[in-house]
C-alpha positions as CSV (number, residue, x, y, z in Angstrom):
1,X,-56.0,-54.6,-38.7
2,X,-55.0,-57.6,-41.0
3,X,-55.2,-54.5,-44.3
4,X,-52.9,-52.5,-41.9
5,X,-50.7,-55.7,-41.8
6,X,-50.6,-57.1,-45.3
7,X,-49.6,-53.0,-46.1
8,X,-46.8,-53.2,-44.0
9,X,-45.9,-56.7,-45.4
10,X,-46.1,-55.0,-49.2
11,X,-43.8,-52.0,-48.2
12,X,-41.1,-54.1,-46.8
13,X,-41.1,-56.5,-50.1
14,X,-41.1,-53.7,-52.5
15,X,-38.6,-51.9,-49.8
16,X,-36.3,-54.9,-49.2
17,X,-36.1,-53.6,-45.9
18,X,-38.1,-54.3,-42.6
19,X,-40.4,-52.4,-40.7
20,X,-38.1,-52.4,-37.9
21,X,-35.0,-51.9,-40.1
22,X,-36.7,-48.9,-41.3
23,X,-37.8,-47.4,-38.1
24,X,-34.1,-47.3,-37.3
25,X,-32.6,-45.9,-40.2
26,X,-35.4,-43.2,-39.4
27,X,-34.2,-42.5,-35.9
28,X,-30.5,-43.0,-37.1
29,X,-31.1,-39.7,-39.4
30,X,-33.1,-37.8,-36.8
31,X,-29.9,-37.8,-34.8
32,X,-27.4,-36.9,-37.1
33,X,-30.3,-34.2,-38.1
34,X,-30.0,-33.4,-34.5
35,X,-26.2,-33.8,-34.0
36,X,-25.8,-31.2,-36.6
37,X,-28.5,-28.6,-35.1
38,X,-26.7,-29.2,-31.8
39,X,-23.2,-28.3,-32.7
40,X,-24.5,-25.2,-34.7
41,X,-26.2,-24.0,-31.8
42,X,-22.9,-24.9,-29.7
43,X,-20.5,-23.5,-31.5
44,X,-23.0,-20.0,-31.7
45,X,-23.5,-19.9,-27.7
46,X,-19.8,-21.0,-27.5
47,X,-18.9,-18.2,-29.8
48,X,-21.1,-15.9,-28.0
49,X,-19.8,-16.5,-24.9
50,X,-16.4,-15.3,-25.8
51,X,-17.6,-12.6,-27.0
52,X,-19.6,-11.6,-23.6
53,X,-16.4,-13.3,-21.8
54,X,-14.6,-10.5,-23.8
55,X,-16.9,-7.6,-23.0
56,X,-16.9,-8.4,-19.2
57,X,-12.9,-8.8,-18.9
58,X,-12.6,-5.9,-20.5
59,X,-15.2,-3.8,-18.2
60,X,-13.5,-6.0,-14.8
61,X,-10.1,-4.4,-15.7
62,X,-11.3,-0.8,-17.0
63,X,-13.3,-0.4,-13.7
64,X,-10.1,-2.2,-12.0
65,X,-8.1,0.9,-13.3
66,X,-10.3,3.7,-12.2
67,X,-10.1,2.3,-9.3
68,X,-6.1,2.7,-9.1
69,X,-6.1,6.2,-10.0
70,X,-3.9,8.1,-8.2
71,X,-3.0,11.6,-7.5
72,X,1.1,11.5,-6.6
73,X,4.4,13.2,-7.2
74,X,7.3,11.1,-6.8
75,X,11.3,12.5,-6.2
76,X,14.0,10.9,-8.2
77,X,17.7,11.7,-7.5
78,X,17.7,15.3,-7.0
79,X,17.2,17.8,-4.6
80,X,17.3,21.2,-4.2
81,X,17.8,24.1,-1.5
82,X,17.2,27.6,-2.2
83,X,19.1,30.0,-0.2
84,X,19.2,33.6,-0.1
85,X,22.5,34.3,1.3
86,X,25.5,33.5,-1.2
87,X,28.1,33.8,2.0
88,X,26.2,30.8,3.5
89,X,28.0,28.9,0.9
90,X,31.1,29.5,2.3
91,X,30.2,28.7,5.5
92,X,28.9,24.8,3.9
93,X,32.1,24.7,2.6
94,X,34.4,25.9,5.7
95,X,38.2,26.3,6.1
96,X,39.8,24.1,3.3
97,X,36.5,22.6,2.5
98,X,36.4,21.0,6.1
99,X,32.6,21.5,6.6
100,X,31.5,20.2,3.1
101,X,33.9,17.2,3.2
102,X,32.2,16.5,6.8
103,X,29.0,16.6,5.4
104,X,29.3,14.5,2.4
105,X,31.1,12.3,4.4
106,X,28.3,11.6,7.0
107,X,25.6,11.7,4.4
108,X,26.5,10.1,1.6
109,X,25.6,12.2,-0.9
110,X,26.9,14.8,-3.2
111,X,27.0,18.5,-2.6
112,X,26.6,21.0,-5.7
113,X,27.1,24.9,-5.1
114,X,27.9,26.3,-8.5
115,X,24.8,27.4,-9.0
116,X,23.8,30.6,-7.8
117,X,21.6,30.7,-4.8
118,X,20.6,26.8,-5.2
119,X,22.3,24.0,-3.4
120,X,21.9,20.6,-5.6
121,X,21.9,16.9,-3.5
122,X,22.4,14.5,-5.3
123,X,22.1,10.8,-4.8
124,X,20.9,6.9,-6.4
125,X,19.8,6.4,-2.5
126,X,16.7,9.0,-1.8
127,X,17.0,8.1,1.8
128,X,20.1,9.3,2.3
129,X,19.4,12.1,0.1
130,X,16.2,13.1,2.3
131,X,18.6,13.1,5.3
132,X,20.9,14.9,3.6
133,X,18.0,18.1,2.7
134,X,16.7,17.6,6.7
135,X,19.9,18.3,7.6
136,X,21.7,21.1,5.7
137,X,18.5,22.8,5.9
138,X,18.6,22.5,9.8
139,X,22.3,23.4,9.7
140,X,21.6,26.7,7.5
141,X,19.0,28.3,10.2
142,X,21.1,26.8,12.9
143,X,24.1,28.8,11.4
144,X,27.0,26.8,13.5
145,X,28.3,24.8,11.0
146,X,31.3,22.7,11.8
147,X,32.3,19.0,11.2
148,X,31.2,18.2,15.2
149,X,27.7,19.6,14.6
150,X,27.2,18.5,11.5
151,X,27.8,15.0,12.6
152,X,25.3,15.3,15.4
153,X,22.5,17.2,13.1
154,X,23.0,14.1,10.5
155,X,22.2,11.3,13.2
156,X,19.3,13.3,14.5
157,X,18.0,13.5,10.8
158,X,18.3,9.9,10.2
159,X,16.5,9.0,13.5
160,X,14.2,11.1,12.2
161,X,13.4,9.7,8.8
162,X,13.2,6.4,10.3
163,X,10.0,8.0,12.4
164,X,8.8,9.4,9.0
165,X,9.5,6.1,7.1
166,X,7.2,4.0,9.5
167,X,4.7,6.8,8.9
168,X,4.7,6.2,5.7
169,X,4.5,2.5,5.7
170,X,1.2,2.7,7.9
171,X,0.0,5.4,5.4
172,X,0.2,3.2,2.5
173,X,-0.9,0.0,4.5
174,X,-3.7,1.6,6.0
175,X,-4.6,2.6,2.5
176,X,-5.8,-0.1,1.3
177,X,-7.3,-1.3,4.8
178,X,-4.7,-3.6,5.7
179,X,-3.7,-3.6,9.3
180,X,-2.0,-5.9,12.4
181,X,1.2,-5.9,9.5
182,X,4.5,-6.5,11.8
183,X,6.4,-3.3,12.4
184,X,9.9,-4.0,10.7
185,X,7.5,-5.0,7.2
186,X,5.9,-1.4,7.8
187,X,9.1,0.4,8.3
188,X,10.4,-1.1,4.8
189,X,7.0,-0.7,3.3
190,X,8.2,3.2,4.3
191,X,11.0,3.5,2.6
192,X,8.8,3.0,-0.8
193,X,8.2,6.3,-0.6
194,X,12.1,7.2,-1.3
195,X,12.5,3.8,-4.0
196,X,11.6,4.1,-7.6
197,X,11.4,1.0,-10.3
198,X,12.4,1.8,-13.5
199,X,11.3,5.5,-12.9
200,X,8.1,4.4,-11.3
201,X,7.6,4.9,-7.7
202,X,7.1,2.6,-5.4
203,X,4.8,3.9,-2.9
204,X,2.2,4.7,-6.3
205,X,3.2,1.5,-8.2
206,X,2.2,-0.3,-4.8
207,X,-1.1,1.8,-4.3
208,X,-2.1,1.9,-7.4
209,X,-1.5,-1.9,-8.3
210,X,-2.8,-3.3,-4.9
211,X,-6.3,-1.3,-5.8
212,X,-6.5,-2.6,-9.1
213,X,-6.1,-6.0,-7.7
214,X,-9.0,-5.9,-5.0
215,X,-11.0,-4.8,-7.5
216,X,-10.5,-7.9,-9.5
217,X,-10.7,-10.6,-7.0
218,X,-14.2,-8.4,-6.0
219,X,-15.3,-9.0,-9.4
220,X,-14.5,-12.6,-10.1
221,X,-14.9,-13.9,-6.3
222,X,-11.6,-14.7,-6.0
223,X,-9.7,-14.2,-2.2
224,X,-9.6,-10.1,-1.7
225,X,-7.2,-10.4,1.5
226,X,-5.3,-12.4,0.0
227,X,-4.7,-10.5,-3.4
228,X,-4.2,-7.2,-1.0
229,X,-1.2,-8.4,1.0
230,X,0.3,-10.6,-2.2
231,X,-0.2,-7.5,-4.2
232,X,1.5,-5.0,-1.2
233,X,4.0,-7.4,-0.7
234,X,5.1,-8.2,-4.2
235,X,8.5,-5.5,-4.6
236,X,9.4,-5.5,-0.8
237,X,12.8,-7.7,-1.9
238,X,13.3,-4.3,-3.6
239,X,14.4,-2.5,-0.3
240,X,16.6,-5.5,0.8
241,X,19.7,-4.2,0.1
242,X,21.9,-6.0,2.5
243,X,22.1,-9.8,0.3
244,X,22.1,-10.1,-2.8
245,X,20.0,-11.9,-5.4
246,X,16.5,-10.9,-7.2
247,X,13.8,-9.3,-5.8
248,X,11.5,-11.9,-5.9
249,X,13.9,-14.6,-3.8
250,X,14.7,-11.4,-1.5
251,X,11.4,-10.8,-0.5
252,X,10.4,-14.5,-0.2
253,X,12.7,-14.7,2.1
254,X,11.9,-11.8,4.1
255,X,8.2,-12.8,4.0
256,X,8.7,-16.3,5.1
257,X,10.9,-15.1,8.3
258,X,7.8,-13.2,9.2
259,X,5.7,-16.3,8.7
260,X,3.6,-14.8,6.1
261,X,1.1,-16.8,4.7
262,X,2.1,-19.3,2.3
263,X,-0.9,-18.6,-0.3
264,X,0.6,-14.7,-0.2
265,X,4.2,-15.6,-0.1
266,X,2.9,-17.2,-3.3
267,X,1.7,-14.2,-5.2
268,X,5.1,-12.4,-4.4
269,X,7.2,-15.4,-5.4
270,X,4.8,-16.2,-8.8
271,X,4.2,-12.3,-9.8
272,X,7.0,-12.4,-12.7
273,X,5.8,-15.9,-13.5
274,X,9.4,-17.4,-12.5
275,X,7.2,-20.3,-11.1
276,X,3.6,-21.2,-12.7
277,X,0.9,-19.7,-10.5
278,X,-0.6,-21.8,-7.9
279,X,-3.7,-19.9,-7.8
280,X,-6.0,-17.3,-9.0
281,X,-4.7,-14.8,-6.4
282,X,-1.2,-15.1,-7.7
283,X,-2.5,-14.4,-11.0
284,X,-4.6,-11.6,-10.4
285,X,-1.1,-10.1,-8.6
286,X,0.8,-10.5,-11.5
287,X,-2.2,-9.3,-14.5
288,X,-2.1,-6.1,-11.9
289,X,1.5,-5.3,-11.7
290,X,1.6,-5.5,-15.6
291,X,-1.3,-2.9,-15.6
292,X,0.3,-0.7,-13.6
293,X,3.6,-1.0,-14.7
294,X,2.6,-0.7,-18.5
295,X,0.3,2.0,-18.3
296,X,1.3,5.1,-20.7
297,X,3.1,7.4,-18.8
298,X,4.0,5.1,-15.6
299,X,7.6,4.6,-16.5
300,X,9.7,6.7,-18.4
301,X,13.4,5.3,-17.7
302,X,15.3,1.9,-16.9
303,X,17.0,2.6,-12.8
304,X,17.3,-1.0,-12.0
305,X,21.0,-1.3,-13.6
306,X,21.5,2.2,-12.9
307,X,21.1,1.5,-9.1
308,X,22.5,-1.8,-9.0
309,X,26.0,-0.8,-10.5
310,X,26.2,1.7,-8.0
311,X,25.6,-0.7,-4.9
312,X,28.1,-3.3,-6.7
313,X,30.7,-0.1,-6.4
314,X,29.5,0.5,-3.2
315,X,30.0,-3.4,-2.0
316,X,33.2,-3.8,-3.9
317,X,35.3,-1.0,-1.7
318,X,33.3,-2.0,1.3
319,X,34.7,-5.5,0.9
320,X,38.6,-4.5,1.2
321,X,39.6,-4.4,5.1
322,X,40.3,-1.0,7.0
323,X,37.0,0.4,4.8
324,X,34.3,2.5,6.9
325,X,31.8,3.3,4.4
326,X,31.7,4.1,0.8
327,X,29.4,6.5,-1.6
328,X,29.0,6.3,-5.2
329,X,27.8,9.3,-7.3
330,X,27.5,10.8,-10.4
331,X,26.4,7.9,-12.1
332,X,29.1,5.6,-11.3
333,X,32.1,7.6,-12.1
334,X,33.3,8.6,-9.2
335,X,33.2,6.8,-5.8
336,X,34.2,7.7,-2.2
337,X,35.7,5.4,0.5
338,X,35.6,6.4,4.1
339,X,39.1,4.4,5.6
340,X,40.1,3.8,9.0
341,X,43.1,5.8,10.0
342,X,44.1,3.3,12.5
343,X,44.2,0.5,10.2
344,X,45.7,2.2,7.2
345,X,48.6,4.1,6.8
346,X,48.7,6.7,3.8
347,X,51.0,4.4,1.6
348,X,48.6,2.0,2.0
349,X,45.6,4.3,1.1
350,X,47.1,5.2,-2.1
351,X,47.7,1.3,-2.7
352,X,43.8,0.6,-1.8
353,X,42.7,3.6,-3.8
354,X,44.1,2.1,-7.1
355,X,43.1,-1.7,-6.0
356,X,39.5,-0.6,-5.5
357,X,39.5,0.6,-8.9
358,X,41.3,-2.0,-11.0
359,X,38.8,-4.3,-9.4
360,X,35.6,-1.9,-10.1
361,X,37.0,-1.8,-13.9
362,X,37.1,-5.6,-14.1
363,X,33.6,-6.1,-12.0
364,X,31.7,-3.2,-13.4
365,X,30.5,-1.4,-16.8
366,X,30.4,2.1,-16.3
367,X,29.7,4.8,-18.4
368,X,33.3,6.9,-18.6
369,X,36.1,6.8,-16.2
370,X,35.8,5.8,-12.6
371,X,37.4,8.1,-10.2
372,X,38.3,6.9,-6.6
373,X,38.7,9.1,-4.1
374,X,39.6,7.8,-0.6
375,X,39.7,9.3,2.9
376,X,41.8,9.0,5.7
377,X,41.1,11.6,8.4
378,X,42.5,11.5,11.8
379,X,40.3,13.0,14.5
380,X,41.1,13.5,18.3
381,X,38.3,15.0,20.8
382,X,39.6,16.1,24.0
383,X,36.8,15.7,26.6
384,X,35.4,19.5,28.2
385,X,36.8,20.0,31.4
């Protein structure tokens, strides 16, 4: 023991350094050995874990996809009636053009006949355009066509596209298992069916980007029923056409007077990331919109101006007083306004015709010149005896 000793004693003179010192300088360079071996291993699992990070984000949303395929054809802003009997035309059109002028009138839309043995509709509102084919088609194998029946044939048409647009919004709910929805937010889920977004419609936007969704909060754990509705409820302000404002803050609203959830009210408010997201939910509704929307092939033209310059028309005549309804078409350049005889003399139909359209030149940018047509028809019924 005292050899082991008077060793240790030699080391340390010849070292200048003590035992102890020693042992510390030895532990001091086993960590920093070990520091460095740490943080190479750290940074190669960190490293790694991106990568696998990588490799499973990429299988959650690939499988997410499949899961929103869909098999769908949407309408845009046409249709079309074959008939086979060209003197049916004439009876559309009717003494002076009395019939056709009734029919646009109570429709909305606007009625093509040049082409042989095809009657075009046209419309930016596929709701009224979906009337519109109900009806003339009804008229043409009812063969009594005059402005009285027509009338009545249109308002049982649209009665009966508000039965078919409830259908619809149960079909499309009911799709993606979601149920005990309020019926006025399945009647406007509905009219999807007749709404496109930049080309893209609705009803298989909505499908397609609620599926991909679920199948994302599945994968990560995050809320599914939660991600569903946000995801289903996301472009509802899109079918609010009586305010004014974006869609987001237009269906907000809507959602909030139905006392929707406040964690799904989120998702639809956070979806365009006007607001930072509030939760993974919202952000799993807004990675699945962009999939959906982006997608090659989903969207093959902007109809968001397109539309909302022909509602601005639209509101613009409807604003000046004596105005019944008003119909834009053909893009833009041409408008109809409905007046009421009683409240408007003729002088002062001509002098509303060209206010209307100095203020739609100030208000709007359309492609060409506007033309304003406005009518004043004066109508008496006498009761059948």
């Amino acid at each position: 023991m005292d050899d082991r000793k008077n060793y240790i004693k030699k080391l340390e003179e010849i070292a200048h350094i003590t035992s102890e010192d020693a042992k510390r300088l030895l532990i001091d360079e086993l960590k920093n050995d070990l520091k460095a071996e740490m943080a190479k291993e750290i940074k190669e699992a960190e490293a790694e874990v991106k990568l696998e990070a990588h490799k499973k984000a990429q299988e959650i949303l690939s499988d997410a996809i499949k899961h929103g395929a869909l098999d769908f054809l949407p309408e845009y802003t046409l249709s079309v009636i074959k008939i086979e009997d060209e003197d049916m035309k004439g009876r559309i059109i009717g003494k002076e053009g009395r019939n056709i002028r009734s029919f646009e009138n109570a429709t909305g839309v606007d009625v093509d006949l040049e082409e042989r043995g095809i009657i075009r509709l046209s419309s930016f509102d596929p709701v009224r355009r979906e009337v519109a084919r109900r009806s003339l088609e009804l008229l043409i194998r009812d063969t009594r066509i005059q402005p009285v029946r027509i009338e009545e044939v249109v308002e049982l048409q649209k009665k009966e596209v508000n039965k078919i647009l409830f259908e619809e919004g149960e079909k499309l709910a009911h799709a993606v298992d979601a149920y005990n929805i309020h019926p006025d937010l399945i009647q406007m889920l509905g009219r999807f069916k007749f709404r496109t977004s930049f080309g893209q419609n609705l009803v298989v936007h909505t499908l397609e980007e609620t599926k991909i969704g679920m199948q994302i909060a599945h994968e990560i754990g995050a809320n599914v029923e939660t991600v569903k509705l946000g995801c289903l409820f996301h472009d509802i302000g899109k079918i609010v056409t009586e305010k004014e404002g974006s869609h987001v803050d237009l269906g907000v609203e809507l959602l909030n007077k139905y006392k929707i959830p406040r964690e799904i009210v989120n998702c639809v408010a956070e979806h365009h990331e006007d607001k930072p997201f509030s939760s993974i939910e919202s952000m799993i509704v807004s990675t699945a919109d962009s999939i959906s929307g982006a997608r090659p092939g989903a969207r093959h033209e902007d109809l968001q101006d397109y539309m909302k310059r022909l509602r601005d028309m639209e509101e613009i005549a409807k604003h000046y007083d004596g105005v019944d309804d008003a119909y834009a078409f053909e893009a833009g350049r041409e408008i109809r306004v409905v007046v009421n005889p009683g409240k408007l003399d003729d002088v002062e139909t001509t002098i509303l015709a060209r206010k209307i359209k100095e203020e739609i030149d100030r208000k709007v940018i359309v492609p060409g010149v506007v033309r304003v047509t406005v009518i004043r028809e004066f109508r008496i019924t006498e009761p059948k005896e």
